[in-house]
C-alpha positions as CSV (number, residue, x, y, z in Angstrom):
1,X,-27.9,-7.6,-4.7
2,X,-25.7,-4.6,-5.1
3,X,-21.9,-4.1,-5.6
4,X,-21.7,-4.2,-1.7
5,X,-18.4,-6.0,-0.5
6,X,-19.7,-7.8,2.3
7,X,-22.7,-8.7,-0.2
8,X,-20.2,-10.1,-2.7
9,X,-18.2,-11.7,0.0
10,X,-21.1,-13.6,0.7
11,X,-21.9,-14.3,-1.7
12,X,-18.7,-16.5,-2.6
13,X,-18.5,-18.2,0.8
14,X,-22.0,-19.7,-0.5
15,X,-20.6,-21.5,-3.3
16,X,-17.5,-22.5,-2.1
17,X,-17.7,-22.9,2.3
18,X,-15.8,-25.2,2.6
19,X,-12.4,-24.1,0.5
20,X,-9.5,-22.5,2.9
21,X,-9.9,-18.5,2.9
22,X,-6.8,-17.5,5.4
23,X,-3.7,-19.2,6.8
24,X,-2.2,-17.4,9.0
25,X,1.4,-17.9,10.4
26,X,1.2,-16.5,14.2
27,X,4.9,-16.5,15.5
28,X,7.3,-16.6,12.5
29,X,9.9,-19.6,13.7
30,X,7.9,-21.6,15.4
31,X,5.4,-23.2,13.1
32,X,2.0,-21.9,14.4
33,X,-0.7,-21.7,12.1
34,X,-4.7,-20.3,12.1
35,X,-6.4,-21.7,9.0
36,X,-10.3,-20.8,8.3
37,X,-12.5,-22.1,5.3
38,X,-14.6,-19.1,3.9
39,X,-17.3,-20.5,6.1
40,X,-15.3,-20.4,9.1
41,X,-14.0,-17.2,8.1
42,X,-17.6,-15.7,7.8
43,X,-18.6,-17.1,10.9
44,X,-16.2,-14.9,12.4
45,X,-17.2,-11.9,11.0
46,X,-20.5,-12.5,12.0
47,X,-19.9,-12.4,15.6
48,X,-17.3,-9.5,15.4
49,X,-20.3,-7.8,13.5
50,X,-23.2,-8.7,15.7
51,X,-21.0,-7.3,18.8
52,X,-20.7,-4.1,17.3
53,X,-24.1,-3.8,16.5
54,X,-24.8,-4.9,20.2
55,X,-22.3,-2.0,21.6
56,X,-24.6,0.8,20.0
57,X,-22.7,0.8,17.1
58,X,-24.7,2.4,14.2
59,X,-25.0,2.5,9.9
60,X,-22.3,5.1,9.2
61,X,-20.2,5.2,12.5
62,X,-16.5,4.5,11.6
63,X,-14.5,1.7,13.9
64,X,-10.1,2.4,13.5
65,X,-8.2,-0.8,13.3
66,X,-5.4,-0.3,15.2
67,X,-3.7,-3.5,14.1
68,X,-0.6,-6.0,12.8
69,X,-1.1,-8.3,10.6
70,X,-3.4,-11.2,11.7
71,X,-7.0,-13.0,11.0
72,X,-8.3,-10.5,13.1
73,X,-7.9,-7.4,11.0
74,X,-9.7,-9.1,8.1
75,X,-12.1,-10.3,10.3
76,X,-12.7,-7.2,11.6
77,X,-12.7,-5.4,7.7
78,X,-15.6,-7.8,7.0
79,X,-17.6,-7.4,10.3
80,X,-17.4,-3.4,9.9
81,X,-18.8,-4.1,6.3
82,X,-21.3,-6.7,7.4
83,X,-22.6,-4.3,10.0
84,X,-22.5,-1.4,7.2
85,X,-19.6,0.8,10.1
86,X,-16.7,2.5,8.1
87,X,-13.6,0.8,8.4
88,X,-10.5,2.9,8.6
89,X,-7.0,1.9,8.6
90,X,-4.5,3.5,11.8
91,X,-1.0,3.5,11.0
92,X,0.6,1.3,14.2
93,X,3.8,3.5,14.0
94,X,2.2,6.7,14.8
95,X,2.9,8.1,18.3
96,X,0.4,10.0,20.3
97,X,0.2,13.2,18.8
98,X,-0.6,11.6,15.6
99,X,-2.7,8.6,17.0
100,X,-4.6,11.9,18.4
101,X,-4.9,13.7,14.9
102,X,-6.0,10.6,13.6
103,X,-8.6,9.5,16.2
104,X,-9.9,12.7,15.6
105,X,-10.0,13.5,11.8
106,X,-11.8,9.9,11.1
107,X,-14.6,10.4,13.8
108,X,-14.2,7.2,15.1
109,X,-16.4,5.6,17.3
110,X,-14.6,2.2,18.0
111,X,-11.3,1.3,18.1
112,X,-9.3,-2.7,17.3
113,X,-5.9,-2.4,18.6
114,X,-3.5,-5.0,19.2
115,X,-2.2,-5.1,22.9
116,X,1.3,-3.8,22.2
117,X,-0.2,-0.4,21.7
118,X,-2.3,0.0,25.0
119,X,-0.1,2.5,26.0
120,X,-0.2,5.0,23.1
121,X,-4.2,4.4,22.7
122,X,-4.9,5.1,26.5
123,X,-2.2,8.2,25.6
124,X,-4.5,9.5,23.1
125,X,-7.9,9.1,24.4
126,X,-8.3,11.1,26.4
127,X,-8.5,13.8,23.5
128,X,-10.9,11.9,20.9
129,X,-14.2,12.3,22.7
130,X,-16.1,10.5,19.9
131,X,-14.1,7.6,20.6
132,X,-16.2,5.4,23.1
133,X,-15.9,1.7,22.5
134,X,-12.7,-0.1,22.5
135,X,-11.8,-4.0,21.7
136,X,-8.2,-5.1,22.6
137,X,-6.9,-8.0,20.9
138,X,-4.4,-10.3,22.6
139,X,-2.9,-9.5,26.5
140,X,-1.5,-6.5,27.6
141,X,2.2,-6.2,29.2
142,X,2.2,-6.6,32.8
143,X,2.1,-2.7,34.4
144,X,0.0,-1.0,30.9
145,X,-2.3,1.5,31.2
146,X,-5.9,0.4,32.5
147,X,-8.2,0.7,29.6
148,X,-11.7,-0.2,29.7
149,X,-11.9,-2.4,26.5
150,X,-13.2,-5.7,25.6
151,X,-11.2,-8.8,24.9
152,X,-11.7,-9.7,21.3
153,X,-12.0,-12.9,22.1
154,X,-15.1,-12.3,24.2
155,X,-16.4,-9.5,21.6
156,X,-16.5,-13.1,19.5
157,X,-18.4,-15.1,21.7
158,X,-21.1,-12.5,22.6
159,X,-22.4,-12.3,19.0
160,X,-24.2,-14.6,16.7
161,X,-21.9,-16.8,13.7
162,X,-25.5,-16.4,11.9
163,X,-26.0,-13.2,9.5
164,X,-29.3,-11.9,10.0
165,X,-28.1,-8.5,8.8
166,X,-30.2,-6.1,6.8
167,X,-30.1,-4.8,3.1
168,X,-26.7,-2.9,2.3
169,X,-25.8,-0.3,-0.6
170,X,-23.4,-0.1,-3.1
171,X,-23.0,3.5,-1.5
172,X,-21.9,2.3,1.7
173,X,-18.4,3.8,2.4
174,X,-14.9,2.3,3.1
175,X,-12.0,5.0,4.1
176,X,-9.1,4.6,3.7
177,X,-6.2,7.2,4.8
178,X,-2.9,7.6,3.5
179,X,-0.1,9.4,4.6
180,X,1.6,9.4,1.2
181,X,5.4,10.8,1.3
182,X,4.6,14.1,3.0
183,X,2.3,15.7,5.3
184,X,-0.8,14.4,7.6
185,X,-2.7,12.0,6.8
186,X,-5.8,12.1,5.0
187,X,-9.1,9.8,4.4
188,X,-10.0,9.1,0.8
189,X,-13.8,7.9,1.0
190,X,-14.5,5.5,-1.1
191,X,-18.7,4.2,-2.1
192,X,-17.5,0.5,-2.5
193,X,-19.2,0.3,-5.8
194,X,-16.3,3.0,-7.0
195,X,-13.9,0.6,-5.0
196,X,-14.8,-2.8,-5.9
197,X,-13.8,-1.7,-9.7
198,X,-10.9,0.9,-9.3
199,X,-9.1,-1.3,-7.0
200,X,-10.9,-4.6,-7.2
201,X,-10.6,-4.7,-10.9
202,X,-14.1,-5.9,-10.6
203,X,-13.5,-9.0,-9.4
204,X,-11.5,-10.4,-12.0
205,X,-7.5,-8.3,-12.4
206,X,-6.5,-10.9,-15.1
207,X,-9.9,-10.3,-17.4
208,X,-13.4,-9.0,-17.9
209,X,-14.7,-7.4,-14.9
210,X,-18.4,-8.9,-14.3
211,X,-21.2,-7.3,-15.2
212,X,-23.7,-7.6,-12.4
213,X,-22.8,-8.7,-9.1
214,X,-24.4,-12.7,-8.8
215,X,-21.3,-13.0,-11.9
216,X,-19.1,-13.0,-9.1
217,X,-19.9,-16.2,-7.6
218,X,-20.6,-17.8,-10.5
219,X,-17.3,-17.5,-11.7
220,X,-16.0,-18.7,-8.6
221,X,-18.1,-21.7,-8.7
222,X,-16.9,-22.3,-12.0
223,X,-13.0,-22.8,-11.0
224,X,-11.5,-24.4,-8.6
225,X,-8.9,-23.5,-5.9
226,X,-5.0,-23.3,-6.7
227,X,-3.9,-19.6,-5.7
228,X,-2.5,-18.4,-2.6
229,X,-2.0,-15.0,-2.1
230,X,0.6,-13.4,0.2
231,X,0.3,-9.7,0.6
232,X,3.3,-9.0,2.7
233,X,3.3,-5.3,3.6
234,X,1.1,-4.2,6.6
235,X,-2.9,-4.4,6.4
236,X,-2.6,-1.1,7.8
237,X,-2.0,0.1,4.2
238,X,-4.3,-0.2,1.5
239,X,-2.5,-1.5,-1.3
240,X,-2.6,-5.6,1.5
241,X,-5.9,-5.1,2.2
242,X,-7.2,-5.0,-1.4
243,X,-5.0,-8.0,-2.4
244,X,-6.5,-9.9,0.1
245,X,-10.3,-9.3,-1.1
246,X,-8.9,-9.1,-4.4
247,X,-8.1,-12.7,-3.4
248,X,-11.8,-13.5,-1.5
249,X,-13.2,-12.4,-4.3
250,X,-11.7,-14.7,-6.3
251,X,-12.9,-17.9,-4.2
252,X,-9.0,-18.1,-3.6
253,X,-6.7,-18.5,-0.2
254,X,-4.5,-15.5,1.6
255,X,-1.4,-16.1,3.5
256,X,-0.3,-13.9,6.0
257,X,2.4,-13.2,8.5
258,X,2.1,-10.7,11.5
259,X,5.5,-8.8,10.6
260,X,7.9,-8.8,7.8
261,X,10.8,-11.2,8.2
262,X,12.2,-12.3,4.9
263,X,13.3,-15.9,6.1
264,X,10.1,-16.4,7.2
265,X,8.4,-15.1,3.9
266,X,10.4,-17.2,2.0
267,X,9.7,-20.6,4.5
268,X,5.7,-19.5,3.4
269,X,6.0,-19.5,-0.2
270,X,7.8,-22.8,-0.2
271,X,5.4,-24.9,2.6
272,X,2.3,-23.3,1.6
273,X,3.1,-23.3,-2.4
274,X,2.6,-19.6,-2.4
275,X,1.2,-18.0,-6.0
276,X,1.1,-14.3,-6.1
277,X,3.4,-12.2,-3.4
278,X,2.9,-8.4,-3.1
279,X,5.3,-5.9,-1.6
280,X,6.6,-2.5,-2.3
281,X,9.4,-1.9,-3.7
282,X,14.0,-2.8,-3.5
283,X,12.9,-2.2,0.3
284,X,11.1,-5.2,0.6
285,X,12.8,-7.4,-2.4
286,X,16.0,-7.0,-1.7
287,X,16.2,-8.6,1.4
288,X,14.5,-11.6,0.0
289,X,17.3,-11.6,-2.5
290,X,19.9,-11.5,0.7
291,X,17.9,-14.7,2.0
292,X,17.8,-16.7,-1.1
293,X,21.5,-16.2,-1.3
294,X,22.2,-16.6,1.8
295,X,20.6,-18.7,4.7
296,X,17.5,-19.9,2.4
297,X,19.3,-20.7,-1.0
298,X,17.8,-24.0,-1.3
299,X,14.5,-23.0,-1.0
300,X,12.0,-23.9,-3.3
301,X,9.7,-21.1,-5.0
302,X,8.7,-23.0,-7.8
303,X,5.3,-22.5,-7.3
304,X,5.8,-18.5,-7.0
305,X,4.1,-16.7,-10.6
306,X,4.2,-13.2,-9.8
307,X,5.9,-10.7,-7.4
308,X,4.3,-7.5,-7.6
309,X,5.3,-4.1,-6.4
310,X,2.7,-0.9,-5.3
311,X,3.5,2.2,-3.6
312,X,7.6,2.3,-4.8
313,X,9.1,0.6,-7.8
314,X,11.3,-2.7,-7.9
315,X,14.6,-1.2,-9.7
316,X,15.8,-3.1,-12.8
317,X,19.1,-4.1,-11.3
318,X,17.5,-5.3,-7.9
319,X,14.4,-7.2,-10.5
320,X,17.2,-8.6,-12.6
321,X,18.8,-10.1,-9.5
322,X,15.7,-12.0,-8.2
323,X,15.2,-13.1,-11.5
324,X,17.8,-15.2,-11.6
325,X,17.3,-16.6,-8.4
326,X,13.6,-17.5,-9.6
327,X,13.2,-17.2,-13.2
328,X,9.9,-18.5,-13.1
329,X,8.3,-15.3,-11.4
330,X,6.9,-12.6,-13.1
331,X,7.9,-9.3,-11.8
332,X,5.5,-6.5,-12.2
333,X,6.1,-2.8,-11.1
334,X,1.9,-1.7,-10.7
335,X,1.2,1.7,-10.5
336,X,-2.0,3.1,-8.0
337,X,-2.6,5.0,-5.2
338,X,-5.3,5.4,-2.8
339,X,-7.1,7.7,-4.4
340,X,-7.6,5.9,-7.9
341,X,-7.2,2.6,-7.2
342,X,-5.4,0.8,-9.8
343,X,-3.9,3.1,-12.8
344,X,-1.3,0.9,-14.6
345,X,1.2,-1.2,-15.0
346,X,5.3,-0.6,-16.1
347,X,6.4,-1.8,-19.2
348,X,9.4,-4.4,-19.7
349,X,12.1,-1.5,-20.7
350,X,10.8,0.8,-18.1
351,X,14.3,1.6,-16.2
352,X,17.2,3.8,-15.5
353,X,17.9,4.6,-19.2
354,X,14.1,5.0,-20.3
355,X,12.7,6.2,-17.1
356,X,9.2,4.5,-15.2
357,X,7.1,3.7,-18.3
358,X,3.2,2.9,-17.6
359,X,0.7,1.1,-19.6
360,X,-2.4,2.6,-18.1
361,X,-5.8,2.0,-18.2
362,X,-8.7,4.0,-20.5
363,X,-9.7,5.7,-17.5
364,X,-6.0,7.2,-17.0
365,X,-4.9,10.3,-18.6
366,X,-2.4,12.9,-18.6
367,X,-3.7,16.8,-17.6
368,X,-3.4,20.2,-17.3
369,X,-3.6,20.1,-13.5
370,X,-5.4,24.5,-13.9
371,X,-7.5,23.7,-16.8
372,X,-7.3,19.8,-16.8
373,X,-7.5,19.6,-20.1
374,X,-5.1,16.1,-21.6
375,X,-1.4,17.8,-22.4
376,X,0.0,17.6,-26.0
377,X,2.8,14.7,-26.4
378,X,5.9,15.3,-24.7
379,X,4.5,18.3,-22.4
380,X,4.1,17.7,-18.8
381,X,1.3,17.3,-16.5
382,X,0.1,14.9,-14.1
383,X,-1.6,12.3,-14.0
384,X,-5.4,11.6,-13.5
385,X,-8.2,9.2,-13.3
386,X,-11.8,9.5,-14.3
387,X,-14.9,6.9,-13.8
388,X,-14.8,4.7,-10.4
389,X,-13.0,7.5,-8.2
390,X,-13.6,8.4,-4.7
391,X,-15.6,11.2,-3.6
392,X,-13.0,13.3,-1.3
393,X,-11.1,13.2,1.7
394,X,-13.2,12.8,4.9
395,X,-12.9,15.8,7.1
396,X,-11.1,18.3,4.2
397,X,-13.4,19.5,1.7
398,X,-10.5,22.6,0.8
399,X,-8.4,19.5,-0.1
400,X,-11.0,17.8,-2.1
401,X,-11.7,20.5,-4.4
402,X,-7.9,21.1,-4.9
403,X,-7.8,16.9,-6.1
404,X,-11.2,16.1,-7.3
405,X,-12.9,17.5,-10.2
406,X,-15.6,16.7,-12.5
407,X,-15.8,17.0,-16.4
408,X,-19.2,17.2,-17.4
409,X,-20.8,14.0,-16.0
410,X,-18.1,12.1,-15.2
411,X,-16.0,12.6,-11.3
412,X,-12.1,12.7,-11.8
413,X,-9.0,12.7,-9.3
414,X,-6.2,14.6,-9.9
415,X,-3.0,12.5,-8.9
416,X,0.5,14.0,-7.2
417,X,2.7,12.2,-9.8
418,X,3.6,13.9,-12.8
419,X,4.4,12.3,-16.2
420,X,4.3,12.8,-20.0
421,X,2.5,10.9,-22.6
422,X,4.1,10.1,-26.1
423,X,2.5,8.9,-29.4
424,X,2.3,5.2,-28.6
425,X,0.1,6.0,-25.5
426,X,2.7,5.1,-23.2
427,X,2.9,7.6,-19.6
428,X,6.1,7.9,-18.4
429,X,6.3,9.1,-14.9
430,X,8.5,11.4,-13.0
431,X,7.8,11.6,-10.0
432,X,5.7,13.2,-7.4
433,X,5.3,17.3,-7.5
434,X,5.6,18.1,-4.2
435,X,9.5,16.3,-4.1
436,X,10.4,18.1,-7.5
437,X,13.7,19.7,-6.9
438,X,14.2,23.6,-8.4
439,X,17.8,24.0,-8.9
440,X,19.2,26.6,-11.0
441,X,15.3,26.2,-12.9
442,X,16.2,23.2,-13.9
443,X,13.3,20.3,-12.6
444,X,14.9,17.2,-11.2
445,X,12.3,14.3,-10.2
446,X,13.8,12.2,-7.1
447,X,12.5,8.7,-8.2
448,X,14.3,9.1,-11.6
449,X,18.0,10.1,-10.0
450,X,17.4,7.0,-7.4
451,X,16.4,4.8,-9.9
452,X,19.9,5.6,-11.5
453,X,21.9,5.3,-8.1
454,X,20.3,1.9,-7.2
455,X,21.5,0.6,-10.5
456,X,24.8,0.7,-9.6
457,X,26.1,-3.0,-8.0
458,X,27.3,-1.9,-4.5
459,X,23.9,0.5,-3.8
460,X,21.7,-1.3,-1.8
461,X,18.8,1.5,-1.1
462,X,18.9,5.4,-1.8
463,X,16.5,8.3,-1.2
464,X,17.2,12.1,-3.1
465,X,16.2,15.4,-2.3
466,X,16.7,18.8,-2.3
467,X,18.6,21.4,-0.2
468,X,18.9,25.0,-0.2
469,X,22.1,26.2,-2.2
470,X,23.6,29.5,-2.4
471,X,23.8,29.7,-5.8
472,X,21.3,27.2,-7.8
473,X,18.4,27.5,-5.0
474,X,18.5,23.9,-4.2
475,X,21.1,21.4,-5.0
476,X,20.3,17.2,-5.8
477,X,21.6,15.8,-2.6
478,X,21.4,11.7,-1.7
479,X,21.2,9.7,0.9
480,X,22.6,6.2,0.2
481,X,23.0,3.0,2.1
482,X,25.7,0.5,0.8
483,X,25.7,-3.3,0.5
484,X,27.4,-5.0,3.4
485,X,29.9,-6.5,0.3
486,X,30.8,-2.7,-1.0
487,X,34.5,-1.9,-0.5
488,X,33.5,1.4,-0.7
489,X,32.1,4.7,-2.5
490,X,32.4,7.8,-2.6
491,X,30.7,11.1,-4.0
492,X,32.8,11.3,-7.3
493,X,32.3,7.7,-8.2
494,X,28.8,8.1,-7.4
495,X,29.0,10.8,-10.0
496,X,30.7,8.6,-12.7
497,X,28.3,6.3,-12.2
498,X,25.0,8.7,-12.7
499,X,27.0,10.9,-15.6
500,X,26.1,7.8,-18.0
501,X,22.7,7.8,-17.3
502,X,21.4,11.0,-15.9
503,X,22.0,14.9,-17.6
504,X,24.1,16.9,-15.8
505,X,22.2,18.9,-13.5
506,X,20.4,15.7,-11.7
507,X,23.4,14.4,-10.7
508,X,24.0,14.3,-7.1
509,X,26.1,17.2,-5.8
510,X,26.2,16.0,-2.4
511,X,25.7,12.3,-0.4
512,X,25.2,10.9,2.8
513,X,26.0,7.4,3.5
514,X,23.9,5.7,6.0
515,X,23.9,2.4,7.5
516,X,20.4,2.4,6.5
517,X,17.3,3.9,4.8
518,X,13.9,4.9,7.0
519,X,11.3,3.9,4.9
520,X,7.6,3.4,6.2
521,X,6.8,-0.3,7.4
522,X,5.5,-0.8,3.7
523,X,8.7,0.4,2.2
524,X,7.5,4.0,1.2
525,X,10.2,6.6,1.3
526,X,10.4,9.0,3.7
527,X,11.5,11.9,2.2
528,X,11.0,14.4,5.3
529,X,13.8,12.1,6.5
530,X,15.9,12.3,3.7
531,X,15.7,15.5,3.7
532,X,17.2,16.0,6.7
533,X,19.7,13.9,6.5
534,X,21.0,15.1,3.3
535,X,20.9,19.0,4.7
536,X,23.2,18.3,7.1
537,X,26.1,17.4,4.4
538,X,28.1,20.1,2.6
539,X,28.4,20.3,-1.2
540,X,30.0,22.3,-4.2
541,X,27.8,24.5,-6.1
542,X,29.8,23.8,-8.8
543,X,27.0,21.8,-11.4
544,X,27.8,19.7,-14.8
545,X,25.6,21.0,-17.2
């Protein structure tokens, strides 16, 4: 046995078949539910897998899951590694041009797609000639495109709910693409070894990883049941997906719900005594904040331990808030990406005042990003990851030799964020390079001015970023979208506010109000946005230095 996640998957539903692996809340309001054991659960996978194999599908080819939430995306995850195809993520917001780009960069062979998107996929195919077998879950709308897929519900009951699969590797790949902030997106390849450790935490986030791959099991044999997951963002982003094997892995249960509705989040955690939520970010907590004070104030979240945040950071003010609506969570601000799994974790005073403050791991480091060589204390670089890392982006080998690197035997990644390291070991982020703002020479991170704009009380979301100006370059311009309570604000007291927490030349020199922030289904910002929103608002030049 190898680190191979479908082995290790397996390998769990052995000792424990008959313990719940999924609930699933299909229509949020009405009460319908899809729970599966982990022997149910494998069943399922099985067939998906055995119908792939069935189509022609072979070792290698890559399937796109084209998906919302649902039972069928992690069924489908699991029948793609069963089957040893490469699974790849599809962002369900992306229109035809960049469905196209998409289709195209990852190769794929097979495409899962929920009906709602019939019309963009039979858009798009005709330009992704690789692509030649397609399964469509659920019924299209009357008058969609012909397409000549498969119903998933009969890919299911063509293929066996026996295994009968042959010997995997711990080199088999898994891909996932990210879009990050800017830019196209890109596959970061994965070996699931590198995976099952970097963003696995090798099977155990709260200890020791294991140390061959029959511990697994035998650790989950060893407890009992008791957790329930809830990843909440979209599956389509890596950061759910890994929490919910993070959770099969531990022998443990994963809620899910097909789209975002904070009422109906909150409903979860209190029927289904809910352990551990994930989101990302104010985006998402906030307006579980708004419920619980609100509509749902009465709700019961006793059983909730942990809120965790990846991909944007839960502000201080917006933590303190939800904090005192459930003092028993612990909130933790987790810092990752795709391309290094996890990195760290924020310390309690990380905030406005101190800045985004990061216990990593031994495999995290500050560098040089020419000679990436670990900067002195205080200096600047940014930060990287060494060990369990991917081995490129699929399709771009000029960006792979820009982000990956090797130091003598050991493969690194080169991260976008930059950040500074002081004597106690502690990294303290800035922000990503490609949003740092020039103006007047000066370097002004956008994460740090936002965090100190959200901290003021009638702020409910804000994005910063640069515009040209005539006479510094570029000017710190936001883009701010007010609680429904605020009586109002404008840019001089959003200047007294910042004053006592930011130097002079971040402070914003220009803002937009908005009646609200576009963000990415899993709360990322969207800076290109932001960016043109915020150009299209006149400012002085005149800077506080």
């Amino acid at each position: 046995m190898e680190y191979n996640l479908a082995d290790l998957f397996e390998s769990v539903v052995d000792v424990v078949p008959d313990r719940e692996a999924i609930v699933y809340v299909d229509h949020p309001g009405t009460g319908a539910e899809r729970r599966l054991t982990y022997a149910e659960l494998d069943a399922a996978a099985n067939r998906v897998a055995h119908h792939l194999i069935g189509s022609g599908l072979r070792h290698g080819e890559h399937l796109g899951l084209h998906l919302y939430n649902g039972v069928e995306y992690l069924q489908t995850v699991l029948a793609c590694l069963k089957a040893r195809l490469v699974p790849v993520n599809v962002n369900y917001r992306y229109v035809e041009e960049e469905l196209v780009y998409l289709y195209r960069d990852a190769d794929l062979a097979a495409l899962v797609f929920d009906a709602e998107f019939t019309e963009r996929v039979a858009a798009a195919l005709p330009r992704t000639e690789k692509l030649r077998h397609l399964i469509r879950v659920g019924t299209p709308a009357a008058g969609a495109p012909g397409l000549d897929a498969t119903a998933f519900t009969a890919a299911e009951a063509s293929g066996s709910p026996e295994r009968g699969f042959g010997p995997r590797s711990a080199d088999d790949l898994f891909i996932i693409y990210t879009g990050g902030t800017t830019g196209m997106p890109k596959g970061v390849m994965w070996r699931q070894e590198d995976l099952f450790f970097a963003g696995l935490f090798g099977g155990d986030p709260a200890g020791e990883p294991v140390k061959r791959p029959e511990e697994l099991a035998e650790r989950v044999a060893a407890g009992g049941p008791g957790i329930t997951f809830f990843p909440t963002p979209p599956l389509m982003h890596g950061t759910s997906t890994l929490t919910s094997f993070i959770a099969l892995n531990y022998g443990q249960r994963v809620a899910l719900h097909r789209r975002y509705v904070p009422e109906e989040v909150i409903r979860t955690i209190e029927k289904e005594k809910v352990s551990s939520v994930s989101l990302v970010g104010d985006a998402m907590l906030r307006p579980l904040i708004d419920a619980l004070t609100g509509p749902l104030k009465n709700a019961d979240l006793s059983s909730l331990f942990s809120v965790s945040s990846s991909g944007a950071i839960m502000s201080e003010t917006v933590r303190a808030q939800f904090q005192l609506l459930v003092p028993n969570a612990l909130l933790l601000n987790n810092f990752g990406s795709s391309e290094s799994g996890s990195n760290g974790r924020a310390t309690d005073d990380s905030g406005p005042e101190k800045g985004f403050r990061l216990e990593v791991n031994d495999r995290t480091r500050v560098v040089d990003p020419a000679t990436h060589d670990p900067v002195p204390v205080g200096e600047i670089g940014r930060i990287a990851q060494r060990g369990h890392v991917p081995l490129g982006y699929y399709n771009d080998p000029a960006k792979t030799a820009e982000v990956f690197f090797r130091r003598g035997e050991e493969r690194w990644v080169l991260l976008g964020d930059m950040a500074t390291v002081g004597d106690d070991g502690i990294v303290t982020v800035l922000g990503r390079g490609s949003q740092c703002i020039n103006t007047g020479g000066e370097k002004v991170y956008p994460e740090e001015v936002e965090q100190a704009l959200k901290s003021h009380p009638d702020i409910y979301d804000a994005l910063v970023a640069g515009v040209p100006d005539d006479r510094w370059g570029n000017r710190v311009a936001a883009v701010v979208q007010l609680r429904r309570s605020a009586a109002g604000l404008d840019l001089a007291a959003v200047q007294t506010h910042c004053r006592a927490l930011l130097a002079g030349y971040k402070i914003p020199r220009s803002v937009v109000f908005t009646d609200r922030i576009q963000r990415s289904p899993s709360g990322k910002a969207d800076y290109r946005w932001a960016k043109a929103v915020a150009a299209g608002a006149p400012g002085p030049s005149a800077r506080a230095d």
